[in-house]
TORVEXGU-412207 format. One record per residue: x negated, y, z negated of N, C-alpha, C in turn; chain; residue number from 1. Coordinates in nm, 2 decimals. Each point is the difference from the previous one (the first is absolute). Layout:
residues N
REC; X; Y; Z; X; Y; Z; X; Y; Z; A; NUM
...
//
This chain:
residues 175
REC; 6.25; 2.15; -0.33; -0.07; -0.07; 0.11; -0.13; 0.08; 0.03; A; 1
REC; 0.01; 0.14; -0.02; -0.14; 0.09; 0.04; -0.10; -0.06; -0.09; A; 2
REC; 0.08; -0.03; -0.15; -0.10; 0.01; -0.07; -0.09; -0.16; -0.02; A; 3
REC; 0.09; -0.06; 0.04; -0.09; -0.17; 0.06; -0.10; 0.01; 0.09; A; 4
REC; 0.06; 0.12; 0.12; -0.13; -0.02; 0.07; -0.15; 0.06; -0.04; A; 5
REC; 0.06; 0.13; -0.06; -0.12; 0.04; -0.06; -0.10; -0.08; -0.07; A; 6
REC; 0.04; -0.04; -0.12; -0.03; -0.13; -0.10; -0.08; -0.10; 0.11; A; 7
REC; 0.07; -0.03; 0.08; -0.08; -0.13; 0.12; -0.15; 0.07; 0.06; A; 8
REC; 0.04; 0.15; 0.06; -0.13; 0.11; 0.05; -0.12; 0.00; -0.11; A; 9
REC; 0.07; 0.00; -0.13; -0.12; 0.03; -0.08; -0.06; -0.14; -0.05; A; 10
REC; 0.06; -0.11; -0.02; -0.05; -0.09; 0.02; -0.11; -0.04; 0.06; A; 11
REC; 0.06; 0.02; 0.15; -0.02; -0.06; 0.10; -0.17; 0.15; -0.01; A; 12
REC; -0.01; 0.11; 0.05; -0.07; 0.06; -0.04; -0.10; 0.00; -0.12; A; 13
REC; 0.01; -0.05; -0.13; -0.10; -0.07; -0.07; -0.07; -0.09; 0.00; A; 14
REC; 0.09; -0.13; 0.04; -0.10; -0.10; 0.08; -0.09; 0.06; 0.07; A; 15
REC; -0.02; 0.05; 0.08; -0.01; 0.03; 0.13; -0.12; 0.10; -0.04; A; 16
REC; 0.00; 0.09; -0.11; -0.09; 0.08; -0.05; -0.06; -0.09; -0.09; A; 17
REC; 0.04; -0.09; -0.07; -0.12; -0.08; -0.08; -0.05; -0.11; 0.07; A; 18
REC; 0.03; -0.08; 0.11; -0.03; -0.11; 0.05; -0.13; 0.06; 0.07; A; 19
REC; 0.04; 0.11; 0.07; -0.13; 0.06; 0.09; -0.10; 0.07; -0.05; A; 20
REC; 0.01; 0.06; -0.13; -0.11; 0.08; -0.05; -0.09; -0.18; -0.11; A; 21
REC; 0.09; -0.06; -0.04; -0.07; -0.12; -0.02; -0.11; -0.07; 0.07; A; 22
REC; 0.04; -0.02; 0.15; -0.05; -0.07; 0.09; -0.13; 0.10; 0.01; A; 23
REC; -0.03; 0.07; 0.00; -0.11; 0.11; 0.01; -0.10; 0.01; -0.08; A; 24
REC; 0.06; 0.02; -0.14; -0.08; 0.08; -0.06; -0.09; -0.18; -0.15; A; 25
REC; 0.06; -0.10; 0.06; -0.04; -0.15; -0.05; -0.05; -0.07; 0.09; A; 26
REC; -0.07; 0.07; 0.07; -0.03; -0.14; 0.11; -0.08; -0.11; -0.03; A; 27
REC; -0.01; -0.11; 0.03; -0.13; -0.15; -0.03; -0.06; -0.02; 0.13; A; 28
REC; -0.10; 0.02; 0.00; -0.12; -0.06; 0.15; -0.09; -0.05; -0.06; A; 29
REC; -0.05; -0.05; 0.11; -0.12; -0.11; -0.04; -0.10; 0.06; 0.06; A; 30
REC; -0.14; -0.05; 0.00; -0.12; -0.04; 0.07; -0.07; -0.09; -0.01; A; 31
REC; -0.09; -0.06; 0.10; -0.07; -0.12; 0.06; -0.12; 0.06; 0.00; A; 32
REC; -0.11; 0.01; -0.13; -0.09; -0.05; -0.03; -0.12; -0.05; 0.04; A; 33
REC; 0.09; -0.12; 0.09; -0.15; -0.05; 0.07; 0.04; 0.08; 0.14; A; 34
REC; 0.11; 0.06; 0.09; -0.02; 0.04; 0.13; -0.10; 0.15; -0.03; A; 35
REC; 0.05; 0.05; -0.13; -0.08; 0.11; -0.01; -0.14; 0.01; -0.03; A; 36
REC; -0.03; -0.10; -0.05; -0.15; -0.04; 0.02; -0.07; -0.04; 0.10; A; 37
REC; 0.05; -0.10; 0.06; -0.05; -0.03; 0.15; 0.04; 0.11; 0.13; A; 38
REC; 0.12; 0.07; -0.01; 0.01; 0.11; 0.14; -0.06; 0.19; -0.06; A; 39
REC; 0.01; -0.01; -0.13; -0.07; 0.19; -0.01; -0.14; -0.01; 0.06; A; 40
REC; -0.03; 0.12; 0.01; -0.15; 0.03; 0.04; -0.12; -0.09; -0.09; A; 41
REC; 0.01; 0.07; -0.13; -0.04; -0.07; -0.09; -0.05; -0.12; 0.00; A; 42
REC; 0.17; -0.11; -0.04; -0.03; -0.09; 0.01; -0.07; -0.10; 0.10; A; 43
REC; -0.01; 0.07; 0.09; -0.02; -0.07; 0.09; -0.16; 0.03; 0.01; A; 44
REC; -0.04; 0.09; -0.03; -0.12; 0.04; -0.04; -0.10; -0.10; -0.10; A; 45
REC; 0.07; -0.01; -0.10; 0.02; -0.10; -0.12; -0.03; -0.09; 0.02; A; 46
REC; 0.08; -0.08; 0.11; 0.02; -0.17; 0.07; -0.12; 0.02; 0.04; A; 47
REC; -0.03; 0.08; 0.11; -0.11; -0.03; 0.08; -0.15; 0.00; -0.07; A; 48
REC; 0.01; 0.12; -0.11; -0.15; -0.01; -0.05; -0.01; -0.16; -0.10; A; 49
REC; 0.12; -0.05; -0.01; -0.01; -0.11; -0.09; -0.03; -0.12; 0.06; A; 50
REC; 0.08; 0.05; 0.10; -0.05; -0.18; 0.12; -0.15; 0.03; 0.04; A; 51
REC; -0.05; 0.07; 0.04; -0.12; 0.02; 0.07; -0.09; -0.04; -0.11; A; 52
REC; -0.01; 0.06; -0.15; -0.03; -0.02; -0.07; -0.02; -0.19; -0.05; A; 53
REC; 0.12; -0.06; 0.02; 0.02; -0.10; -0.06; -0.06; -0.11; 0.18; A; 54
REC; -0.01; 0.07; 0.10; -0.09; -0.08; 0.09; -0.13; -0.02; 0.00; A; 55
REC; -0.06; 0.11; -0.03; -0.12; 0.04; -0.04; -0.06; -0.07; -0.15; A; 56
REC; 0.08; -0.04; -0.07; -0.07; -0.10; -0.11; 0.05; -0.12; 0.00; A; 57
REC; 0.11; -0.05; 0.12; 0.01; -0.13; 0.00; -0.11; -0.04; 0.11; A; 58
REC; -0.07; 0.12; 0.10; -0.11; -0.05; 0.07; -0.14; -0.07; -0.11; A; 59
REC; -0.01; 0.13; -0.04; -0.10; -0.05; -0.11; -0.02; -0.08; -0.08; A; 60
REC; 0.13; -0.09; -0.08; 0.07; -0.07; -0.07; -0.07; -0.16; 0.11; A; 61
REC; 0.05; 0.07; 0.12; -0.01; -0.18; 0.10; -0.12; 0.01; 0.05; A; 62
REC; -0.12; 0.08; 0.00; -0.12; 0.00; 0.04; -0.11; -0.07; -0.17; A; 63
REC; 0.05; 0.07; -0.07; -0.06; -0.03; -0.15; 0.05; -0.19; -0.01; A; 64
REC; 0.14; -0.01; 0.02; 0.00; -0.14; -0.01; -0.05; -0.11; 0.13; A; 65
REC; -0.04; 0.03; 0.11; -0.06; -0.05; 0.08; -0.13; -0.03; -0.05; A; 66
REC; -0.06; 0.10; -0.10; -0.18; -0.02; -0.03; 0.00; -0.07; -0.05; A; 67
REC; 0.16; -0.01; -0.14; -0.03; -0.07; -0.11; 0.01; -0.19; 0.06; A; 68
REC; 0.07; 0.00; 0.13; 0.05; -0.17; 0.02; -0.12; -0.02; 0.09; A; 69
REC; -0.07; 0.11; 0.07; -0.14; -0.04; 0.05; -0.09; -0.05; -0.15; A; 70
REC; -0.02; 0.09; -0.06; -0.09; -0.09; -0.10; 0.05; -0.11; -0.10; A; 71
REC; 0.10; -0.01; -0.01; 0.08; -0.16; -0.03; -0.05; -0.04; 0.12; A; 72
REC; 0.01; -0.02; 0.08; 0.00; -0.14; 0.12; -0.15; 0.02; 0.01; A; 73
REC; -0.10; 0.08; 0.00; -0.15; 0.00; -0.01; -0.07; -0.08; -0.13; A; 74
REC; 0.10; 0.05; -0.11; -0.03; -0.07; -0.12; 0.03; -0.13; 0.03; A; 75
REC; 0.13; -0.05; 0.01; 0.03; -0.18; 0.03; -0.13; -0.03; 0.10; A; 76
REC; -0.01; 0.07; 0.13; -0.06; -0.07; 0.06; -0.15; -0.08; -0.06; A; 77
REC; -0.06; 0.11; -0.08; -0.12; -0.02; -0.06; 0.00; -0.07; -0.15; A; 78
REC; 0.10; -0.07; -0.01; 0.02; -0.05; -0.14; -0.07; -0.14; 0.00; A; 79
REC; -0.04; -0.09; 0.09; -0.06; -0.13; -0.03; -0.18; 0.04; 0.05; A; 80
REC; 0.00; 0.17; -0.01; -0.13; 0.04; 0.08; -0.06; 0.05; -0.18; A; 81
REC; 0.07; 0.10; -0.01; -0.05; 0.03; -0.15; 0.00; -0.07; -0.13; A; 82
REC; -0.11; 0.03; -0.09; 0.03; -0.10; -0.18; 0.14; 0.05; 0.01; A; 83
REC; 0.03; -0.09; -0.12; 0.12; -0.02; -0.04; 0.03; 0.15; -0.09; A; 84
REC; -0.11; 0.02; -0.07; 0.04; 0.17; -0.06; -0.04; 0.11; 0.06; A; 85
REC; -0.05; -0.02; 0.16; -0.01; 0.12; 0.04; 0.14; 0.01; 0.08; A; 86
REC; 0.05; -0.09; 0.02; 0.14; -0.02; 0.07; 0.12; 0.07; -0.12; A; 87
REC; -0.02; -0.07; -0.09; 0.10; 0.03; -0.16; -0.01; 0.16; 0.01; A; 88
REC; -0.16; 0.05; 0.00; 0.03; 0.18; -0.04; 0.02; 0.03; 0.16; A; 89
REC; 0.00; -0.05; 0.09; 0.04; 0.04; 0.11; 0.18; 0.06; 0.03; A; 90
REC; 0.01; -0.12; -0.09; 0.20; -0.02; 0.03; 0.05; 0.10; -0.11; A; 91
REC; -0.08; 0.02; -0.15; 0.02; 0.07; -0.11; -0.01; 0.16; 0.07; A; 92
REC; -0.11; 0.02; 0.11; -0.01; 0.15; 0.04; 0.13; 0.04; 0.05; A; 93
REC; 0.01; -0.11; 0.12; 0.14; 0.02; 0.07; 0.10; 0.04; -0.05; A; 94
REC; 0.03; -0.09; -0.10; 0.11; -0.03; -0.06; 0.03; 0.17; -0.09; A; 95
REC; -0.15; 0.04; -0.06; 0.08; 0.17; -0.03; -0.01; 0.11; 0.12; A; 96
REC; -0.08; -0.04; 0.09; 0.06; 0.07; 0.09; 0.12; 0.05; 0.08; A; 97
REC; 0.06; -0.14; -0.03; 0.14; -0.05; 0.07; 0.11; 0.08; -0.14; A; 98
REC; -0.04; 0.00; -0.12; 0.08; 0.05; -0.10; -0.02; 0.20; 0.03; A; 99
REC; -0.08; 0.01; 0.00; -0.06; 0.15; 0.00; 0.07; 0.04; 0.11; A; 100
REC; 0.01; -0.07; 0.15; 0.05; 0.05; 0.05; 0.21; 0.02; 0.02; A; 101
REC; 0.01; -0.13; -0.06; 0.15; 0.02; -0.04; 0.04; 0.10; -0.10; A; 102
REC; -0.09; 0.06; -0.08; 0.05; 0.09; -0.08; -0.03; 0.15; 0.06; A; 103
REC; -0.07; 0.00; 0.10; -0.05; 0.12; 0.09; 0.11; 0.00; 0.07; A; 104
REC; 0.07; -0.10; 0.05; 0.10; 0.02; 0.10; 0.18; 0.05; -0.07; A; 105
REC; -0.04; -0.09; -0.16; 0.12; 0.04; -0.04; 0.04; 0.16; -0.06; A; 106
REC; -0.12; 0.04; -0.02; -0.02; 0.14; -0.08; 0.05; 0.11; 0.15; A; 107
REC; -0.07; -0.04; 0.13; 0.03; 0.07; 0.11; 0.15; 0.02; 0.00; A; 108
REC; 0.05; -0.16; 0.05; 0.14; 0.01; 0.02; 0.12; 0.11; -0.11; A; 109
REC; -0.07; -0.05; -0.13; 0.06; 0.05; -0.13; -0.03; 0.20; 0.05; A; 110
REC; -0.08; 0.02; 0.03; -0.06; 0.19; 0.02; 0.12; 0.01; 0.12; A; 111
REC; 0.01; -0.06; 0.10; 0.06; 0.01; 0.13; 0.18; 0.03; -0.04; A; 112
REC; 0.07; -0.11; -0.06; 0.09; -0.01; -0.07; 0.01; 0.12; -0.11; A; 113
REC; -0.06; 0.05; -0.04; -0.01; 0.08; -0.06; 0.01; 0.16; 0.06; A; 114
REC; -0.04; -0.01; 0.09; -0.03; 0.11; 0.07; 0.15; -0.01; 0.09; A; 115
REC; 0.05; -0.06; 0.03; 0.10; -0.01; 0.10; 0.17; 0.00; -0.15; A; 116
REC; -0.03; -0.01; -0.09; 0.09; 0.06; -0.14; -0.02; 0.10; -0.01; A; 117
REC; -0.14; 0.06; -0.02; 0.01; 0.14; -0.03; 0.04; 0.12; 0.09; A; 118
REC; 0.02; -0.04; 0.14; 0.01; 0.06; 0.12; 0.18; 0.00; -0.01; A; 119
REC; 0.01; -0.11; -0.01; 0.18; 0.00; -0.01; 0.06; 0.09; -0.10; A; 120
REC; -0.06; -0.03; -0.11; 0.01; 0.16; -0.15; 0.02; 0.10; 0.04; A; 121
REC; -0.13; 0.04; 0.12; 0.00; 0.15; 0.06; 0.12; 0.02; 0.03; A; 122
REC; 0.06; -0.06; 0.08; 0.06; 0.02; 0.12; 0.16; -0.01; -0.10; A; 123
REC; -0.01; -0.08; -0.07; 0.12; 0.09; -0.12; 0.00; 0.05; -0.08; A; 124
REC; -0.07; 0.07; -0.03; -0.02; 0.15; -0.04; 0.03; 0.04; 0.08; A; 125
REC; -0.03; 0.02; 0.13; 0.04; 0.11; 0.09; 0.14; -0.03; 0.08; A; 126
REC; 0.07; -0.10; -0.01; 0.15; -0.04; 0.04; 0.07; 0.04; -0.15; A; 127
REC; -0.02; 0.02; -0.12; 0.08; 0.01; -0.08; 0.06; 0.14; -0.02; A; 128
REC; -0.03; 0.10; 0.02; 0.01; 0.14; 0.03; 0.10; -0.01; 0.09; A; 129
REC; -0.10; -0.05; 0.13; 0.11; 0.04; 0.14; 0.17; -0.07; -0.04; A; 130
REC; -0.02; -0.11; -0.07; 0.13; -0.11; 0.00; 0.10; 0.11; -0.15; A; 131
REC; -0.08; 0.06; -0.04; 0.06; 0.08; -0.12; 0.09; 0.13; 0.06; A; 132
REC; -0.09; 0.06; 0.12; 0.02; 0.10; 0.06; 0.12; -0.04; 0.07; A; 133
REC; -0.05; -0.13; 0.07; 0.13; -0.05; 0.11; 0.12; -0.01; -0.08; A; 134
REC; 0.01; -0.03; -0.10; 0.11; -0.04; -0.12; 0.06; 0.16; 0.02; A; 135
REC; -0.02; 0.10; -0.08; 0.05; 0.13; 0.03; 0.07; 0.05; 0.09; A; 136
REC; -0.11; 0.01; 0.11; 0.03; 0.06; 0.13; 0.17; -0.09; 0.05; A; 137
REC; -0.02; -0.11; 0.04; 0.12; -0.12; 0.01; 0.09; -0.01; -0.06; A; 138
REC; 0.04; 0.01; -0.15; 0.06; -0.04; -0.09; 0.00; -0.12; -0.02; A; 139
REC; -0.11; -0.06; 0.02; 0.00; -0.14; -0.08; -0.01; -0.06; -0.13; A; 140
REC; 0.08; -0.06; -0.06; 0.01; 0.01; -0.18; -0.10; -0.16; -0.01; A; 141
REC; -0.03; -0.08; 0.10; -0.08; -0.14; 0.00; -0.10; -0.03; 0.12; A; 142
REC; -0.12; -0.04; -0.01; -0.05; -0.07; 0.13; -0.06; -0.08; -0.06; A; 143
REC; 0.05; -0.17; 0.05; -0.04; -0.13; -0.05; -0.08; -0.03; 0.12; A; 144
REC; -0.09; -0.10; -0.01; -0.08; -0.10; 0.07; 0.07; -0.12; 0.07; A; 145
REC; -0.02; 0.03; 0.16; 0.05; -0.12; 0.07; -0.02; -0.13; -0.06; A; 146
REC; -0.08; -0.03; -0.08; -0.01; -0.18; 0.00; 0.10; 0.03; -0.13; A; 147
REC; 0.01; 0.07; -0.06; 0.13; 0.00; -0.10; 0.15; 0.02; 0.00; A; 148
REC; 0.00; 0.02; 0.15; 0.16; -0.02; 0.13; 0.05; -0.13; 0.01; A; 149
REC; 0.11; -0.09; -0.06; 0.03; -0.05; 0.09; 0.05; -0.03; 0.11; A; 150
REC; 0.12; 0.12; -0.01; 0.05; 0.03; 0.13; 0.02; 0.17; 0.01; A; 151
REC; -0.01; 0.06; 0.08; -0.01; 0.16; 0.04; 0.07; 0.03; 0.12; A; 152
REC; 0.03; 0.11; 0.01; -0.01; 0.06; 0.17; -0.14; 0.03; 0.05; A; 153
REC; -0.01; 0.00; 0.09; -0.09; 0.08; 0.08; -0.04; 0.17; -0.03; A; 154
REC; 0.10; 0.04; 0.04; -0.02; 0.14; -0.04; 0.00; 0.02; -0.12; A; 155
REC; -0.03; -0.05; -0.09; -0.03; 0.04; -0.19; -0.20; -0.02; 0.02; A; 156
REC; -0.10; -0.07; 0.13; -0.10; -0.01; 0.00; -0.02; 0.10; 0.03; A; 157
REC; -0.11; 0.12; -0.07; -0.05; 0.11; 0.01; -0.14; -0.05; 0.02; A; 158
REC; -0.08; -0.06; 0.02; -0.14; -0.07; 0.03; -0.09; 0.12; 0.13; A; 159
REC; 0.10; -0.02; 0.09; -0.03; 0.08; 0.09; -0.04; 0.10; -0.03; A; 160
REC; 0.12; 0.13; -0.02; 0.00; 0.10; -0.07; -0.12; 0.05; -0.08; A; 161
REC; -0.03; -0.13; -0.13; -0.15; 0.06; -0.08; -0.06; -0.07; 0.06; A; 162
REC; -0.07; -0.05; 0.10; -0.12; -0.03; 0.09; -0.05; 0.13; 0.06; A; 163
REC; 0.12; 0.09; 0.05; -0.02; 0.14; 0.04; -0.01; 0.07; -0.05; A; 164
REC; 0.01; -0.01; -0.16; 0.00; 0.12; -0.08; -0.17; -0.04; -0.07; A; 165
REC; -0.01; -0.13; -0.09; -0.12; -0.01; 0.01; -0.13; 0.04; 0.09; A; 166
REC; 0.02; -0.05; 0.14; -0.07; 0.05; 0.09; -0.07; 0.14; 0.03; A; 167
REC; 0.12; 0.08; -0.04; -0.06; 0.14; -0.02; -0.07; 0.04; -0.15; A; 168
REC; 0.00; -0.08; -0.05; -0.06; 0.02; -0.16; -0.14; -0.03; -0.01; A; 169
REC; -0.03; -0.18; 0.10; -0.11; -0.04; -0.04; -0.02; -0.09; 0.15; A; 170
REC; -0.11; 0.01; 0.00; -0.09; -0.10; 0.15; -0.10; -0.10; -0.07; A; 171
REC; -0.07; 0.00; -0.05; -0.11; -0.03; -0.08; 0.03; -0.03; -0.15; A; 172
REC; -0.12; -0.08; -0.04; 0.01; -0.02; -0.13; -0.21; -0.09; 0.02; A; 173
REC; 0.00; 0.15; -0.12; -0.17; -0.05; -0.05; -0.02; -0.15; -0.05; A; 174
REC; -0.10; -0.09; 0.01; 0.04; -0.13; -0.06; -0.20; 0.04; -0.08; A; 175
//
């Protein structure tokens, strides 16, 4: 009889020693991506030089096309006023002006867009470290991407956590 119980202790005892040093030293957590983008210092730094940025040439953008529909509607107006070919290279000037400027606008957008990629690059480069480091320090053996969760707990999001660790890494980013 002693020796059944024992047998059950040690059992029951290895469970108990593998179930828990498992749970520890494998853990899977996630992060959210975009909360860490939009709430770090950084990011948010990021957002805002991009929006202001993207106000400031959609001003431009709607003042430049204001001139261009003032001289369309100046041009129509004067169309039964001018020859017929001074009207023709009238609508022919417009018309590459109106092209010159849609390729002016799309080269902007395209630099802008570009600039707001290569700012996100920065910013992982400098999360990939900390998330390597966090891996160690934690015993984390995985950290996947919230949009690649279907379902999770709560407490497997570490988002928080590297928003605070980032934060002390980086504020800024040169554009």
């Amino acid at each position: 009889m002693i020796s059944t119980i024992k047998k059950k202790l040690i059992y029951i005892l290895f469970f108990f020693i593998f179930f828990t040093s498992t749970s520890h030293s494998s853990e899977i957590v996630y992060i959210n991506i975009n909360e860490i983008m939009n709430n770090s210092i950084v990011g948010k730094y990021i957002n805002t030089y991009i929006d202001n940025e993207q106000k400031e040439i959609s001003s431009n953008f709607k003042k430049k096309e204001n001139e261009l529909r003032n001289q369309e509607t100046k041009l129509l107006g004067q169309k039964n006023i001018l020859k017929k070919e001074e009207y023709q290279n009238q609508v022919i000037k417009l018309q590459v002006e109106v092209k010159k400027y849609n390729e002016n606008k799309k080269n902007i957008l395209n630099e802008l867009n570009k600039k707001k990629i290569d700012s996100s690059k920065k910013v992982f480069e400098k999360l990939n470290p900390i998330l390597t480091n966090y891996m160690k320090v934690n015993s984390v053996s995985l950290i996947l991407r919230k949009k690649d969760i279907i379902v999770g707990k709560k407490s497997l999001d570490i988002s928080s956590e590297v928003i605070e660790l980032l934060n002390k890494e980086i504020q800024k980013i040169d554009f």
